[in-house]
C-alpha positions in Angstrom: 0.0 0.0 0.0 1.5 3.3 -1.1 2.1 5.6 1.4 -0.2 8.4 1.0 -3.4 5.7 1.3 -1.9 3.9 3.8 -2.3 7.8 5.9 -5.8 7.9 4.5 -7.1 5.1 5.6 -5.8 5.4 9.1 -7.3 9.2 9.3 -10.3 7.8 8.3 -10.3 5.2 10.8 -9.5 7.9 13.1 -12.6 9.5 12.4 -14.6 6.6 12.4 -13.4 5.9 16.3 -14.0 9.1 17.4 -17.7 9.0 16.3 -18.2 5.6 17.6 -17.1 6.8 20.9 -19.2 9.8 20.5 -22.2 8.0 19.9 -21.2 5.2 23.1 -21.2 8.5 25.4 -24.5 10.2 23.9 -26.1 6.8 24.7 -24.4 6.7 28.4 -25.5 9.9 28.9 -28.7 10.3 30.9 -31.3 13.2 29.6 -32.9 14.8 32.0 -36.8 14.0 31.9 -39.5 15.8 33.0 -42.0 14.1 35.5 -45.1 14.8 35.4 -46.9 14.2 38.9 -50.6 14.7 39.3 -51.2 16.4 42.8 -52.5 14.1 44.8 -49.5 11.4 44.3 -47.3 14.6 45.0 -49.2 14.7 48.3 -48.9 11.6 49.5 -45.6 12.0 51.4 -47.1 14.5 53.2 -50.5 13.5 54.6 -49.8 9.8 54.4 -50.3 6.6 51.3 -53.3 4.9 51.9 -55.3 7.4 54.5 -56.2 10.0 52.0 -55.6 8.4 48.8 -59.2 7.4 48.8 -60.4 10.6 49.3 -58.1 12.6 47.2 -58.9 10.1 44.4 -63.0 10.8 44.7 -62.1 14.6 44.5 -59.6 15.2 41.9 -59.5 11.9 39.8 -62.4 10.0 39.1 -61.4 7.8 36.5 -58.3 7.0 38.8 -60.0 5.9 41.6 -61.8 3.4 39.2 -58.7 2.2 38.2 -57.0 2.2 41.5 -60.2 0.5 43.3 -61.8 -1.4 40.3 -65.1 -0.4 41.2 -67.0 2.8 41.3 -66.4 4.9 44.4 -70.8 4.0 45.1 -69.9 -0.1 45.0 -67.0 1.0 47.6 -69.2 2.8 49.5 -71.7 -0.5 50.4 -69.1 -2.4 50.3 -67.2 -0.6 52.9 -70.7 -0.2 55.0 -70.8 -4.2 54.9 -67.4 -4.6 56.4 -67.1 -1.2 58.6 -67.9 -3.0 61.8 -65.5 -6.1 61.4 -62.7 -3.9 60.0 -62.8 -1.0 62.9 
């Protein structure tokens, strides 16, 4: 190999390494991501998990306390009626 292309081709693996470990760091590099918190969850260090999560849930998020509870916050309320003395 003549000279000259023998200095080419290691400047161009030269270049080729250096954007191979510029795409290894990009990759290691965390990105900052936003969070997006509804307010009760953001609460819940504060006034306690499980004692006003039902609550906050039937005020500010319907459809979460559905999901959360899989049943409609009236089925909770009988339910909870039916078991409120053996629970207390």
């Amino acid at each position: 190999m003549e000279p000259e292309l023998a200095d080419l081709v290691l400047s161009m693996c030269g270049i080729v390494a250096h954007e191979c470990v510029k795409q290894i760091i990009s990759i290691n590099q965390k990105k900052k991501r936003k969070i997006w918190v509804r307010d009760w969850v953001a609460r819940r260090n504060i006034l306690g998990g499980s004692n006003t999560l039902l609550t906050e849930l039937r005020m500010e998020h319907r459809s979460g306390f559905m999901n959360f509870m899989r049943m409609s916050d009236g089925h909770f309320d009988i339910l909870l009626k039916k078991l409120e003395n053996r629970i207390q």
